[in-house]
Backbone of each chain as nested JSON, in Angstrom:
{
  "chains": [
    {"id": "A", "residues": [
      {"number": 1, "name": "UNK", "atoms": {"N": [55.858, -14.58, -38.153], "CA": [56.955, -15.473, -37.766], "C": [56.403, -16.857, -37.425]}},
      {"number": 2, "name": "UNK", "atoms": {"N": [57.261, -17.755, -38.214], "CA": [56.516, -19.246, -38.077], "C": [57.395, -19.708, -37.012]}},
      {"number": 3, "name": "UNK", "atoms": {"N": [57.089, -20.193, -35.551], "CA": [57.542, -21.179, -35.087], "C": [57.376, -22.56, -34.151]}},
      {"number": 4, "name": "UNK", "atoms": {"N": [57.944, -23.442, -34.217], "CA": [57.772, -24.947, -33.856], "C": [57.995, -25.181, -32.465]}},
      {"number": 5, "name": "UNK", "atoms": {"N": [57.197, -26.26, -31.794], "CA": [57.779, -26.049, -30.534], "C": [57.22, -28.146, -30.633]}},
      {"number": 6, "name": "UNK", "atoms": {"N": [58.118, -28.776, -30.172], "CA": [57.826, -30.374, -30.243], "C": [57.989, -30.72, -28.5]}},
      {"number": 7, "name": "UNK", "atoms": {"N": [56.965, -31.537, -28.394], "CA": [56.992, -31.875, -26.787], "C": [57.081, -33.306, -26.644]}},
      {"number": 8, "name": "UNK", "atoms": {"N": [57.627, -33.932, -25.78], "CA": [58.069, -35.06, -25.889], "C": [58.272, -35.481, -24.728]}},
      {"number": 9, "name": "UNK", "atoms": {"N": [57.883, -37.397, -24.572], "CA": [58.038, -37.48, -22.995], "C": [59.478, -37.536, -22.486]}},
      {"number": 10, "name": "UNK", "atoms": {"N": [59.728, -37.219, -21.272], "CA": [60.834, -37.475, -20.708], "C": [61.767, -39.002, -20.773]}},
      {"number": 11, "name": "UNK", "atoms": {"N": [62.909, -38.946, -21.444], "CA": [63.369, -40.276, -21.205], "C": [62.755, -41.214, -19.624]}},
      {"number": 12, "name": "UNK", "atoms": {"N": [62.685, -42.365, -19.986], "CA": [62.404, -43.08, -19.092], "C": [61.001, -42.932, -18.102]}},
      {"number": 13, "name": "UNK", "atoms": {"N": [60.061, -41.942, -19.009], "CA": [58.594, -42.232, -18.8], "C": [57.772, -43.053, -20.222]}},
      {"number": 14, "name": "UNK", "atoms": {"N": [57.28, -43.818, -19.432], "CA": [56.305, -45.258, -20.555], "C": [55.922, -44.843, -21.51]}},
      {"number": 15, "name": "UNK", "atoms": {"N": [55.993, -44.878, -22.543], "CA": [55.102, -44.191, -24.006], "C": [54.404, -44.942, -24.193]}},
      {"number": 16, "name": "UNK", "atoms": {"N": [53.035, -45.33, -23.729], "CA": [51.968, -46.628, -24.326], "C": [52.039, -45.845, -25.507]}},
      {"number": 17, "name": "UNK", "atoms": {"N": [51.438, -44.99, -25.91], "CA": [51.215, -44.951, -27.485], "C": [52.1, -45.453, -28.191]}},
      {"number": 18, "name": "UNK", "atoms": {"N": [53.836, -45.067, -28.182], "CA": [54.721, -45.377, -28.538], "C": [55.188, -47.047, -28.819]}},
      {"number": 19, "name": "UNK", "atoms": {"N": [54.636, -47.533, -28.002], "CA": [54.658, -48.998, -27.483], "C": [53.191, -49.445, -28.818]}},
      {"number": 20, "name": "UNK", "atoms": {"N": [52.373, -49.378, -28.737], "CA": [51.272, -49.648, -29.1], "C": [51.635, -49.331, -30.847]}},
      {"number": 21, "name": "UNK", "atoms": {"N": [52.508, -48.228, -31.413], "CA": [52.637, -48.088, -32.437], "C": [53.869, -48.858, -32.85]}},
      {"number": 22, "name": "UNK", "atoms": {"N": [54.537, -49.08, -31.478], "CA": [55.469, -49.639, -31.968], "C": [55.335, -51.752, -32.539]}},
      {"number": 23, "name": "UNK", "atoms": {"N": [54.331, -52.497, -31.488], "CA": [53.826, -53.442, -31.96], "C": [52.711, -53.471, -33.027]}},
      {"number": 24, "name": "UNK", "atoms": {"N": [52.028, -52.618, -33.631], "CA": [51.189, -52.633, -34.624], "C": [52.455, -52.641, -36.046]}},
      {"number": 25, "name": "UNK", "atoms": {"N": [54.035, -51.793, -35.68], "CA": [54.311, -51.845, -37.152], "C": [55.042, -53.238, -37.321]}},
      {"number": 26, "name": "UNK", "atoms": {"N": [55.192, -54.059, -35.807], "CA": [55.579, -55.118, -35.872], "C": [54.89, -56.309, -36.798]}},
      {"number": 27, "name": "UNK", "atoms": {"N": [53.589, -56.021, -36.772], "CA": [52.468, -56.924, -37.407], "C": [52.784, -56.706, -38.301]}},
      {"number": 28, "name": "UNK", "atoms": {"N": [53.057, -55.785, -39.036], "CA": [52.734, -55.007, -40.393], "C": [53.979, -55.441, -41.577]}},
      {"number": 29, "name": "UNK", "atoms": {"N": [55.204, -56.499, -40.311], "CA": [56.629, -56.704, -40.957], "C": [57.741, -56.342, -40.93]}},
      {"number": 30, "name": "UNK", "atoms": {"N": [57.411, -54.671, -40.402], "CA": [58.228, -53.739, -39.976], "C": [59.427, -54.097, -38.762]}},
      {"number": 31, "name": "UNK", "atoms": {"N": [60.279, -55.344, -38.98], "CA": [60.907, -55.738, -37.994], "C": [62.462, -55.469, -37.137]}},
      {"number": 32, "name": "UNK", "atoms": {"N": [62.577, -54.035, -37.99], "CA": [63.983, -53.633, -37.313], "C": [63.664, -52.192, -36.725]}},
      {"number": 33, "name": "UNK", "atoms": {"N": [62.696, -51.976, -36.276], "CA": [62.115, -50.984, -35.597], "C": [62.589, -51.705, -33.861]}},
      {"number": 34, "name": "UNK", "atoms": {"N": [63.639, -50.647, -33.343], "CA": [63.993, -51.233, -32.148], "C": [62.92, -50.568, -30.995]}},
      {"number": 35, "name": "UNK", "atoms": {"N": [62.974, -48.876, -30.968], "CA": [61.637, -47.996, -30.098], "C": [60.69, -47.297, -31.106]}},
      {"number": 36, "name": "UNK", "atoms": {"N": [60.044, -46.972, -30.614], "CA": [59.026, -45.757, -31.207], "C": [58.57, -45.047, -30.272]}},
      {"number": 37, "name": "UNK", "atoms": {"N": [58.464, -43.375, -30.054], "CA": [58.057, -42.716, -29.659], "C": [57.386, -41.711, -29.567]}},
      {"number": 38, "name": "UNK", "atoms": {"N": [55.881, -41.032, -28.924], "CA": [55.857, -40.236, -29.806], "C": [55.455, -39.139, -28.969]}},
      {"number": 39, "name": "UNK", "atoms": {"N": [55.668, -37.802, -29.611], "CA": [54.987, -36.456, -29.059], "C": [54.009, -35.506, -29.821]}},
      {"number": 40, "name": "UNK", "atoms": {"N": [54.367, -34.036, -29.697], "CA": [53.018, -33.475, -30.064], "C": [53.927, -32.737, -30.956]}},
      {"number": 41, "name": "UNK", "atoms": {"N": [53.802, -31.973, -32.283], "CA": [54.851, -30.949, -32.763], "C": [53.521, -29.795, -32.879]}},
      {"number": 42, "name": "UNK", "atoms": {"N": [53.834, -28.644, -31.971], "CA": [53.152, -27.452, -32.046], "C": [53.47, -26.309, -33.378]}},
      {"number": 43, "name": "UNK", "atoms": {"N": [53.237, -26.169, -33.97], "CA": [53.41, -24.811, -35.452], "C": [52.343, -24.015, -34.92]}},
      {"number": 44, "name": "UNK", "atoms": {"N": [53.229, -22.848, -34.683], "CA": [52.753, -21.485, -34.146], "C": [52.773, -20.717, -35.146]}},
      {"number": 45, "name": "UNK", "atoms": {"N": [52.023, -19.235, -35.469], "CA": [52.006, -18.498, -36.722], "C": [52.196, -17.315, -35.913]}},
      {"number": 46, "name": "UNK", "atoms": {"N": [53.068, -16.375, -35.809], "CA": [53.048, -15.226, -34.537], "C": [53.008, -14.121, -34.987]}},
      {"number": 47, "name": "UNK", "atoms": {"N": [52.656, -13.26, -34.709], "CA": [52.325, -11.761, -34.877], "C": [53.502, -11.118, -34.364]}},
      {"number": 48, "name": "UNK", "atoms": {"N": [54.948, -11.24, -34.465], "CA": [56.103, -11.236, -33.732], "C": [57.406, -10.839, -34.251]}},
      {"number": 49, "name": "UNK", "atoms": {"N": [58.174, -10.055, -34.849], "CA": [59.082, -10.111, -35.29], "C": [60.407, -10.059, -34.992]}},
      {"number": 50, "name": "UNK", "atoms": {"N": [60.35, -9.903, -33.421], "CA": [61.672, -9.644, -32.661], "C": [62.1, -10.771, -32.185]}},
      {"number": 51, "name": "UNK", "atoms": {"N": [63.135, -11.931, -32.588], "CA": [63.418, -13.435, -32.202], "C": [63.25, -13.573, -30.986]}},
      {"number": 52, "name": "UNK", "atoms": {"N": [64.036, -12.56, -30.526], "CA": [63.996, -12.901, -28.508], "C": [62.761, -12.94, -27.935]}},
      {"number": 53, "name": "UNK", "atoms": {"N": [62.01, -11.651, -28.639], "CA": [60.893, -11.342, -27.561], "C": [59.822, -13.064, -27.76]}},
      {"number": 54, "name": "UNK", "atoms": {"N": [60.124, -13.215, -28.819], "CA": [59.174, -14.304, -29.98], "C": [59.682, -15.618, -28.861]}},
      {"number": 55, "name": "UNK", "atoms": {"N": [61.055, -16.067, -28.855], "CA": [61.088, -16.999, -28.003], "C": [60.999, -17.007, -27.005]}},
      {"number": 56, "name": "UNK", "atoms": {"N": [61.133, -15.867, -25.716], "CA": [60.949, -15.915, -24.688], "C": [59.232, -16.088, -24.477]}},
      {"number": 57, "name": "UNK", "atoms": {"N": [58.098, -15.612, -25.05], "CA": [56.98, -15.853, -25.221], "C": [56.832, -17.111, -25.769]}},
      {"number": 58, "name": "UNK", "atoms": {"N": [57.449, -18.095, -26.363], "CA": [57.24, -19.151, -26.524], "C": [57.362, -20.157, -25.581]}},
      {"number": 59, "name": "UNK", "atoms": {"N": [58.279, -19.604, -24.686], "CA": [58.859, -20.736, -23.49], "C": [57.521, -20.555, -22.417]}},
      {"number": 60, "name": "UNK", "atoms": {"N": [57.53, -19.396, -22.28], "CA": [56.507, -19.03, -21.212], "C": [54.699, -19.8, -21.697]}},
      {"number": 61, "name": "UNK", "atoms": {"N": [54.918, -20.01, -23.318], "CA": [54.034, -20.66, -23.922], "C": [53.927, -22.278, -23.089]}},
      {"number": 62, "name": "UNK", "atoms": {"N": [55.1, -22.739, -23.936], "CA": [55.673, -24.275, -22.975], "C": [55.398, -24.697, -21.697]}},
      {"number": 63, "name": "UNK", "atoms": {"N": [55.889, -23.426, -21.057], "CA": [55.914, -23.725, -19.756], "C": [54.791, -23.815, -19.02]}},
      {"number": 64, "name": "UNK", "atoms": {"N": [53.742, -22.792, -19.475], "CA": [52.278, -22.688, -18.389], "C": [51.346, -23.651, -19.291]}},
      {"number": 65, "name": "UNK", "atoms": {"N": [51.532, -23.484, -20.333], "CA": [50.417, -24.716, -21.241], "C": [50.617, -25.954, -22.088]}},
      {"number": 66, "name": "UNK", "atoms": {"N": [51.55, -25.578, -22.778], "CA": [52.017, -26.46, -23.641], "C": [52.355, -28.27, -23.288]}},
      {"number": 67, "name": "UNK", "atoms": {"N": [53.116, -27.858, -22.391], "CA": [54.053, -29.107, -21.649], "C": [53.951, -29.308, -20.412]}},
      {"number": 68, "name": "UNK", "atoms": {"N": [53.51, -30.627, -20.292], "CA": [53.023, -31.351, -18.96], "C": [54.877, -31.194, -18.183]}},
      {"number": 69, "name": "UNK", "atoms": {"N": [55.165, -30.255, -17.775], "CA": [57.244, -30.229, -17.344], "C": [57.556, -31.217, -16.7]}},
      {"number": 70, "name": "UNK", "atoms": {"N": [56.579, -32.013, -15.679], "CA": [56.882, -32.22, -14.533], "C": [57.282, -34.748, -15.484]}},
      {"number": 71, "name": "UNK", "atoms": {"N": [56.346, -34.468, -16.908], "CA": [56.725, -35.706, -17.099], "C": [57.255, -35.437, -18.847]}},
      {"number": 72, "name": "UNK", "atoms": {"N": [57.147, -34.308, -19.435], "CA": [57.644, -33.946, -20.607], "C": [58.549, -33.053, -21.051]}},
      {"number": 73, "name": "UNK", "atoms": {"N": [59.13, -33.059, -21.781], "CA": [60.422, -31.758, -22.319], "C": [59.907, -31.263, -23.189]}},
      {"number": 74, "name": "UNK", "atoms": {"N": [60.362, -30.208, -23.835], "CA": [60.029, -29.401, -24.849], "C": [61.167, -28.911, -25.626]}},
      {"number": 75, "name": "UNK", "atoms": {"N": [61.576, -28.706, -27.259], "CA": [62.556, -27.985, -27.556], "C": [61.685, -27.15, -28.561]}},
      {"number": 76, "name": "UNK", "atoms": {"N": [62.379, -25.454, -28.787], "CA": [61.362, -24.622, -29.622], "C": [62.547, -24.386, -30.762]}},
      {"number": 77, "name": "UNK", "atoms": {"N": [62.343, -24.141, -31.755], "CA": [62.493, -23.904, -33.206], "C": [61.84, -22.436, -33.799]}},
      {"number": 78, "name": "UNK", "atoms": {"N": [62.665, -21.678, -34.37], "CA": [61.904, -20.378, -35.053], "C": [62.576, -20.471, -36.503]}},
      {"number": 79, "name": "UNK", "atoms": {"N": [61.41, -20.968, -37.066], "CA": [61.351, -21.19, -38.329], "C": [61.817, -20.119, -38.877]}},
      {"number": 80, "name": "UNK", "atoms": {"N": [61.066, -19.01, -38.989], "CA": [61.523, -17.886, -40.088], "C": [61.062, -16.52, -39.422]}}
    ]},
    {"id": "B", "residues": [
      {"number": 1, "name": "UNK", "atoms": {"N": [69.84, -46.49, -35.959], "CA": [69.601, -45.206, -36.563], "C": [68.363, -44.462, -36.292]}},
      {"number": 2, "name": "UNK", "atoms": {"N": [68.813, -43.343, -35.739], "CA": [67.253, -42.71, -35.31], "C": [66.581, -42.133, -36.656]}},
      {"number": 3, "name": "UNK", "atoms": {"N": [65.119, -41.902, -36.49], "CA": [64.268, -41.419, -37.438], "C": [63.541, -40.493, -37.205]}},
      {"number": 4, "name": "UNK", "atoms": {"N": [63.375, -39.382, -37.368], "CA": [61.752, -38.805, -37.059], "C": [60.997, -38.589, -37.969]}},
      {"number": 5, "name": "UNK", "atoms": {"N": [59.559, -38.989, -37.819], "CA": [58.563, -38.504, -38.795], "C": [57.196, -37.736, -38.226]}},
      {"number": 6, "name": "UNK", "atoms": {"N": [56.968, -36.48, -38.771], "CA": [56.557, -35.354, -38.282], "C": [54.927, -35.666, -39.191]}},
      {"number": 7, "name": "UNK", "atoms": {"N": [53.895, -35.82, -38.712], "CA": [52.414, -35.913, -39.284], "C": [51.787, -35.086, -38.737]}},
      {"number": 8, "name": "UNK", "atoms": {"N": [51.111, -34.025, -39.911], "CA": [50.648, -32.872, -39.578], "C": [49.488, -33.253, -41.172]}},
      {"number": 9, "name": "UNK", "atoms": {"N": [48.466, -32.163, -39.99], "CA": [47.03, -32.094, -41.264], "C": [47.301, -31.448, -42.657]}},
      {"number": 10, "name": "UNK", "atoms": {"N": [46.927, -31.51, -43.705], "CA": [46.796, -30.851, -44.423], "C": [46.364, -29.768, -44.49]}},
      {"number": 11, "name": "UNK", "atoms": {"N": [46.933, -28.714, -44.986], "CA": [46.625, -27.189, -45.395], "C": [45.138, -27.335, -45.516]}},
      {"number": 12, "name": "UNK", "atoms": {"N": [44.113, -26.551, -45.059], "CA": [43.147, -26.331, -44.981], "C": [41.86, -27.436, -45.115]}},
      {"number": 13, "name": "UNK", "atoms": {"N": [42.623, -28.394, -43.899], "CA": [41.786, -29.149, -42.757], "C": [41.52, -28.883, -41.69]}},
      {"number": 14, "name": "UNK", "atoms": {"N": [40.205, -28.626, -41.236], "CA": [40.309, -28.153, -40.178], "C": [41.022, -28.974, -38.981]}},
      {"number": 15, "name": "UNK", "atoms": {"N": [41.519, -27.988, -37.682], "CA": [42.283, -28.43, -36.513], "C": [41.88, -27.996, -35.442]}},
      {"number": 16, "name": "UNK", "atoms": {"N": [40.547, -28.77, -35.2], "CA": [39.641, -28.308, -33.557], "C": [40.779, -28.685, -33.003]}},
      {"number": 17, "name": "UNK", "atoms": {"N": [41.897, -29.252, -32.58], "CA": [42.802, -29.288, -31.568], "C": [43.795, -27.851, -31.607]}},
      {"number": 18, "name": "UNK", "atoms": {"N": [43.991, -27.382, -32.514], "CA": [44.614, -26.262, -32.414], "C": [44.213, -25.034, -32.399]}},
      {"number": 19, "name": "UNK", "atoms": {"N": [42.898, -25.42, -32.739], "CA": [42.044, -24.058, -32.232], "C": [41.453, -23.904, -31.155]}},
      {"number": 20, "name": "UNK", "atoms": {"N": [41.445, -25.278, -30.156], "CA": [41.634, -25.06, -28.636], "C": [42.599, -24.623, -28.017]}},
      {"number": 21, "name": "UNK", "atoms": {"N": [43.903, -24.864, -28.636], "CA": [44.89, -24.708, -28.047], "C": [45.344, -22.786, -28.048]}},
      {"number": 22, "name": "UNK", "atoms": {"N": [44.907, -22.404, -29.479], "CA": [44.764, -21.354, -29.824], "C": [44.592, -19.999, -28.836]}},
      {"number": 23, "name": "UNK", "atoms": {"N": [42.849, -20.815, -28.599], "CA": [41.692, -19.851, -28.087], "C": [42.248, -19.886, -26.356]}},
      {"number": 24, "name": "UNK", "atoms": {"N": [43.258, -21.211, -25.968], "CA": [43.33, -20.962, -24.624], "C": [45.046, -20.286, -24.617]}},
      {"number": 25, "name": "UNK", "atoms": {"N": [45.539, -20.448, -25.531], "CA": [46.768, -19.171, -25.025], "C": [45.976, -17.948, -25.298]}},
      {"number": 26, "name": "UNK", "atoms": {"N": [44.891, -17.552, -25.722], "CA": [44.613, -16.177, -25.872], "C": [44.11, -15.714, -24.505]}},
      {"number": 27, "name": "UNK", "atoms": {"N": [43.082, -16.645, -23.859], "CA": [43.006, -16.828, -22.6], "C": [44.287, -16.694, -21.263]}},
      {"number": 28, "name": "UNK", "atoms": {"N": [45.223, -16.704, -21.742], "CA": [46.418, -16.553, -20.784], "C": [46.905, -15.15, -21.4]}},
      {"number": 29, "name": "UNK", "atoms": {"N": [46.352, -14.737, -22.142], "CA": [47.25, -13.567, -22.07], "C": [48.286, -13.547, -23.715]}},
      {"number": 30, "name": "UNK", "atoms": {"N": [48.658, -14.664, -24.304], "CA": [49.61, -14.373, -25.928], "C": [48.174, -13.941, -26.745]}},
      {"number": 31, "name": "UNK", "atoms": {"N": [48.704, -12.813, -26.668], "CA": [47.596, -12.007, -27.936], "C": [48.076, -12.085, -29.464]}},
      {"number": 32, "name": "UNK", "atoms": {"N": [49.807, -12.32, -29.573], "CA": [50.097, -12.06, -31.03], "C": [49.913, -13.376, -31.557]}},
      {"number": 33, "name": "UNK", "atoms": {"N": [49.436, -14.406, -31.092], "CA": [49.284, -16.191, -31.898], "C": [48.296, -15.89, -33.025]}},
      {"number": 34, "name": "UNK", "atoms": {"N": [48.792, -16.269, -34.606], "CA": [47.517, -15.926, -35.207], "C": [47.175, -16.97, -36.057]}},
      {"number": 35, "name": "UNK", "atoms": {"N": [47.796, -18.172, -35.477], "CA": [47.208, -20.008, -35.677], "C": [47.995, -20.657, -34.867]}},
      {"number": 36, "name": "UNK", "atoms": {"N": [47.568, -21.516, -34.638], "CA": [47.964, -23.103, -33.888], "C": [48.039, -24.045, -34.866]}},
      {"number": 37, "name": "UNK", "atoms": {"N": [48.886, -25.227, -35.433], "CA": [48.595, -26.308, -35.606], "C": [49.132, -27.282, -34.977]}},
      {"number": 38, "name": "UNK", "atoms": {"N": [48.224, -28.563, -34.657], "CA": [49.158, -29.469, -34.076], "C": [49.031, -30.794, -34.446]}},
      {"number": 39, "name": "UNK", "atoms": {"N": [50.499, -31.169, -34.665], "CA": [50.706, -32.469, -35.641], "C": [51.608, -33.756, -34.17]}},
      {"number": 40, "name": "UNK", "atoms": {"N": [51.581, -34.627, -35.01], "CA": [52.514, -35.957, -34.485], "C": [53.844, -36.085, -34.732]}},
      {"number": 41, "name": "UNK", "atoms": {"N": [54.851, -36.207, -33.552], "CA": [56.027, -36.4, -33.801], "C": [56.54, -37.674, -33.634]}},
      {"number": 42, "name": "UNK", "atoms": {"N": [56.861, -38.279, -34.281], "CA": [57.266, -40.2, -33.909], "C": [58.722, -40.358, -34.583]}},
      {"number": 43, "name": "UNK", "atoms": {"N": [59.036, -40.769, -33.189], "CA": [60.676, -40.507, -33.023], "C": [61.148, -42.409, -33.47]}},
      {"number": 44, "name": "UNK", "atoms": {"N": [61.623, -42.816, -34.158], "CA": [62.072, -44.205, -34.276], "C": [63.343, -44.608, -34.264]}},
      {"number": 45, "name": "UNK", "atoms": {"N": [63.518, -45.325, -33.308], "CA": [65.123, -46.486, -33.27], "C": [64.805, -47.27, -33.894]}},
      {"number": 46, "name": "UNK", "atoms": {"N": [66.364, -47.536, -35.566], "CA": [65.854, -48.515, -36.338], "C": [67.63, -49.272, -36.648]}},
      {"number": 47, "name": "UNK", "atoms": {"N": [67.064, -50.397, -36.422], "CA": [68.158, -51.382, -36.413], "C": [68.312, -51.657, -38.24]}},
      {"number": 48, "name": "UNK", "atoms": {"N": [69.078, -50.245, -38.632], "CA": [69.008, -50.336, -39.833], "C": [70.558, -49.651, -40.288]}},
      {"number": 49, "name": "UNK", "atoms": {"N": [71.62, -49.716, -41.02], "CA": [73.102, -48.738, -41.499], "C": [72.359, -47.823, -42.783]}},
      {"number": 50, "name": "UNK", "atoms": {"N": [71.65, -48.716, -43.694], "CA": [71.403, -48.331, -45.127], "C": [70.419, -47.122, -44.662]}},
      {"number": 51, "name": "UNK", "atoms": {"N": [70.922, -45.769, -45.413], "CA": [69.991, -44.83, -45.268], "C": [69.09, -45.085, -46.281]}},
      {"number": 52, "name": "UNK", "atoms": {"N": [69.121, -45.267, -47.593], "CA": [68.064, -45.344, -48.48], "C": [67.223, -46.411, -48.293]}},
      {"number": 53, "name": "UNK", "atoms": {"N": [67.469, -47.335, -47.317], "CA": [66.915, -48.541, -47.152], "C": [65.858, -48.201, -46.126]}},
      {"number": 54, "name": "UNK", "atoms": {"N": [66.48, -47.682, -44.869], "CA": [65.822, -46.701, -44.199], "C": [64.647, -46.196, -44.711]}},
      {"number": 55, "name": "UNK", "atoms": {"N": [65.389, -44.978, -45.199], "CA": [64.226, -43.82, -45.985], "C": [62.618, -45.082, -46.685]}},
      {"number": 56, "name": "UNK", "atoms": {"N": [63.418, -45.543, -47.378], "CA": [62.082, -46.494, -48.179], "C": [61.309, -47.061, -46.849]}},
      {"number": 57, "name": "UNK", "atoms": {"N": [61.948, -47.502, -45.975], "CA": [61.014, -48.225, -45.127], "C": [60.235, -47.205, -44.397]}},
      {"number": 58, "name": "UNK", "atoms": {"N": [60.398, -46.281, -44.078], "CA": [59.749, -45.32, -42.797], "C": [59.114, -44.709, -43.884]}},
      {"number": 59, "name": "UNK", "atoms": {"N": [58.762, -44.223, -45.595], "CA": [58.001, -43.876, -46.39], "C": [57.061, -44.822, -46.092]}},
      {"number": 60, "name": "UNK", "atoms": {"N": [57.029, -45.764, -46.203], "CA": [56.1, -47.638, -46.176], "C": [55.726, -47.339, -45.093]}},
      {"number": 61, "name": "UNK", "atoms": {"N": [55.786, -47.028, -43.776], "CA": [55.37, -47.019, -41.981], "C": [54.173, -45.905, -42.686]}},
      {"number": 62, "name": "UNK", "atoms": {"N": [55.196, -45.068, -43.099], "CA": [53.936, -43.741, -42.797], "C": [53.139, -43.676, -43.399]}},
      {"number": 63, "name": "UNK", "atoms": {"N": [53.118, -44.629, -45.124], "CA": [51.705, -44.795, -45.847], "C": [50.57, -45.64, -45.24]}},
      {"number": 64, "name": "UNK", "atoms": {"N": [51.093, -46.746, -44.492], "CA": [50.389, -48.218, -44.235], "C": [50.06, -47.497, -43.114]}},
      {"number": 65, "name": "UNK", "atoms": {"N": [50.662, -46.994, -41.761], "CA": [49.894, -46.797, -40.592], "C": [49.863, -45.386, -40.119]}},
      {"number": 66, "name": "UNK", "atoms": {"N": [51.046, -44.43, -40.391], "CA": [51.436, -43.758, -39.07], "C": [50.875, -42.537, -40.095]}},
      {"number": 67, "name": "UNK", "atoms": {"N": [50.347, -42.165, -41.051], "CA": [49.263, -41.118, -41.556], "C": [48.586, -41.711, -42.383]}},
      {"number": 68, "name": "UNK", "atoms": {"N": [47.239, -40.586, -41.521], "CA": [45.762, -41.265, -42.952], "C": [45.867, -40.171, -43.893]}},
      {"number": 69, "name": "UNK", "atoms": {"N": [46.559, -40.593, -45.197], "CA": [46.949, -39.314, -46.097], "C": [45.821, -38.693, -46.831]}},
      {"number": 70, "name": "UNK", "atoms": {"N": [44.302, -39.185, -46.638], "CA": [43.404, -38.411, -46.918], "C": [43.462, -36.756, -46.09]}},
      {"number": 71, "name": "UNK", "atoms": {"N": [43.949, -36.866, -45.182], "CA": [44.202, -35.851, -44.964], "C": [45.217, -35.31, -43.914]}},
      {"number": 72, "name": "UNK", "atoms": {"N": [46.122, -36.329, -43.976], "CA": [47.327, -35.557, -43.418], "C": [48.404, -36.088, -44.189]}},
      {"number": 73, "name": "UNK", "atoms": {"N": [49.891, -34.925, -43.938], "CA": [50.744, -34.859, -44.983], "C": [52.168, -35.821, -43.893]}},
      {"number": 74, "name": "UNK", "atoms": {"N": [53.153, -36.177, -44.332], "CA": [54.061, -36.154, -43.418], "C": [55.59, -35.791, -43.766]}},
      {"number": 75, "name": "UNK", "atoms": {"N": [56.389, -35.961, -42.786], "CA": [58.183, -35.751, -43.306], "C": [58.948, -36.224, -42.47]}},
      {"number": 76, "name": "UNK", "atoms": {"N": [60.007, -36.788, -43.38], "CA": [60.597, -37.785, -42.685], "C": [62.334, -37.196, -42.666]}},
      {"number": 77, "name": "UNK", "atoms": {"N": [62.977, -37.357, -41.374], "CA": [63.921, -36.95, -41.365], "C": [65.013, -38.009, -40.247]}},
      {"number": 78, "name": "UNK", "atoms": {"N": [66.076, -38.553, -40.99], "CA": [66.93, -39.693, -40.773], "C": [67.728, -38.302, -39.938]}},
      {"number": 79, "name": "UNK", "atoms": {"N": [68.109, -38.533, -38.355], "CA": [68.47, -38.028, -37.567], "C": [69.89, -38.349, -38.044]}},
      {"number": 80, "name": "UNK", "atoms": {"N": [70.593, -39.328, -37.557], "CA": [71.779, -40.089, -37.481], "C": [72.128, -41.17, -37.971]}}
    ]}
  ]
}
């Protein structure tokens, strides 16, 4: 079972990277680029075939490692 | 108009980041993980209506900066 899990900062925490990619595509011409932001997209390969059991082990994934909670969100995806 | 574009390695590049990430959920205890990969998610606000106009431009972002396509792939998906 393939599934996705994308982490992302919390609205209204600073994205330097985001910022930093976002003035480099400025140079580049790229001038109707209003934000840019960015996160991590996790692809998991699981040994798992029961959806529930698969996502509830994914959250618990999120939650203790994955995702900093306290300044990032997380949404999970089960591919197939 | 939001954008996302998802940059992930190519199929059989290696991913010391996801094989840390791997080796330390095995360390917590998820025994059924049987890969990690982990790619870039870059979320964009674009002061743009034209979707194909769009699309062409965020193809152009992601050749010129936002993947080194020697070895990573990407995908682009016009949210709204």
């Amino acid at each position: 079972m393939k599934a996705i899990i994308n982490v992302y900062l919390k609205e209204g925490v600073l994205d330097p990277q985001g910022k930093a990619v976002h003035h480099a595509l400025g140079s580049l011409g790229f001038n109707n680029v209003k934000e840019v932001r960015i996160g991590k997209q996790i692809v998991l390969e699981l040994d798992e075939t029961d959806r529930e059991k698969a996502m509830k082990e994914l959250k618990e994934m999120a939650e203790t490692l994955l995702a900093n909670t306290v300044i990032e969100d997380y949404d999970i995806e089960i591919a197939e």
